[in-house]
C-alpha angles and dihedrals in degrees: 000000000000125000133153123266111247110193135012110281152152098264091231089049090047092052100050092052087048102042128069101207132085117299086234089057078050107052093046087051086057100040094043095055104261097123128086130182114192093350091309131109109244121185104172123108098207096044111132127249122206124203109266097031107132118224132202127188124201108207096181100059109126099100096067125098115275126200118232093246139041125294093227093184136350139178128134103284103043130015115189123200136195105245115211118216121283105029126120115239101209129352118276127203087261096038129050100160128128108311135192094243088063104051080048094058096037092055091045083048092057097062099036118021094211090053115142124189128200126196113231096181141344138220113209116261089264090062130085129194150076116350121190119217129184123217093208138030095244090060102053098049099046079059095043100047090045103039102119084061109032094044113071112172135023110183129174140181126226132186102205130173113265135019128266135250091204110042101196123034156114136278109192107181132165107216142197138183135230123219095260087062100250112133116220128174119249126206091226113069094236090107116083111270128248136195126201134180131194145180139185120250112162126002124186117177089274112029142024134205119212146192113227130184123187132205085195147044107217119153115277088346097153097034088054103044092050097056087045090064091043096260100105116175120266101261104022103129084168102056104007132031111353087198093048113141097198105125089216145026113259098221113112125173103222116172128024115185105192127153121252100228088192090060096023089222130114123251128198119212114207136170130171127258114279111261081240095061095054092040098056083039091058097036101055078046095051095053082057098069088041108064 
């Protein structure tokens, strides 16, 4: 199917008005990659649509290659992906397993042979979230030498040990790292500042779970302010519990908020909370009730 767009609009909204099929049917089309404006892929819900763009919609797309995890956001000069824990963003010196960035670029080569894929930022291999690639250099540079201005927002949801006095409040730290890579605050401010902001959510008698927001991307910030003022995050056997028998670390970024400098809008990134995340969250409140 392939027609012309008529008037501005939201592209789900769009395609609901233009498609005479359940909004369910619509939605999977468009998360699982069936959509295209102008020739490019695109999976947001929220992506806009400008009178004149030309969509097409591939009905028959379930033969092609998928990637194990959700496409966030793709057009043809970023595609952002929702990393699972555990996986490496991009190689290091020591480690040269399977990355992120790899399964990234194999899955864009699949579809175009000449594909290229640059990494914008990263989230340690404990985090999971939302991970921004570029498809060209240019790209990637016009987001990386302007971060501090395109990108407006960085949130992210934890899940720690306790429950706050203050809900809502600021860790400013100034941090350094030891040779063997473990942060760690110094008194002194000759470490590189960071600013974290939370926020409680959700509290049960053992857990909360908590909204953070950071000004800044230091290594391991928020793992590390939050077990400075005694919250740790659920799985963190570096900076929290070294006998912790969480299987993962419950850090997950979920919202970036960056402006597209190609289409000159803002686009806002967004993925749900991790099963994990609501289940520890019910079951510490369930005990409650128990005892």
């Amino acid at each position: 199917m392939k027609w012309k767009v008529e008037k501005d609009s939201l592209l789900l909204e769009h395609l609901y008005e233009h498609l005479d099929m359940p909004k369910k049917r619509v939605k999977q089309y468009l998360t699982h990659g069936s959509v295209y404006v102008n020739n490019n892929k695109v999976t947001q819900y929220n992506y806009p649509l400008q009178k004149g763009m030309t969509i097409v919609m591939d009905t028959n797309q379930k033969t092609k290659k998928t990637l194990p995890f959700d496409i966030v956001f793709e057009d043809e000069e970023y595609i952002a992906v929702n990393k699972p824990s555990g996986l490496l963003t991009i190689a290091t010196n020591k480690e040269k397993e399977k990355t992120l960035y790899h399964i990234v670029g194999e899955y864009l080569k699949e579809k175009n042979r000449n594909a290229k894929v640059f990494i914008v930022h990263r989230l340690d291999k404990d985090t999971s979230g939302i991970v921004l690639f570029a498809k060209n250099e240019k790209s990637k540079n016009k987001l990386q030498e302007n971060w501090s201005e395109y990108v407006s927002l960085r949130e992210y949801v934890a899940v720690v040990y306790g429950t706050f006095s203050k809900k809502k409040d600021t860790i400013v730290e100034y941090l350094k790292e030891t040779k063997t890579a473990l942060v760690y605050s110094t008194k002194n401010k000759e470490g590189k500042e960071a600013i974290t902001h939370y926020e409680v959510i959700k509290e049960n008698d053992q857990y909360s779970l908590l909204k953070i927001m950071i000004d800044t991307g230091r290594k391991h910030q928020i793992r590390v302010g939050l077990s400075d003022i005694h919250h740790p995050i659920l799985g963190d056997k570096k900076y929290g519990f070294k006998e912790d028998k969480n299987t993962r670390l419950y850090l997950h970024a979920n919202r970036l908020k960056f402006y597209h400098p190609g289409i000159k809008k803002e686009i806002l990134l967004e993925t749900s909370n991790p099963k994990e995340f609501q289940k520890v969250m019910k079951e510490g409140s369930d005990e409650k009730n128990h005892h």
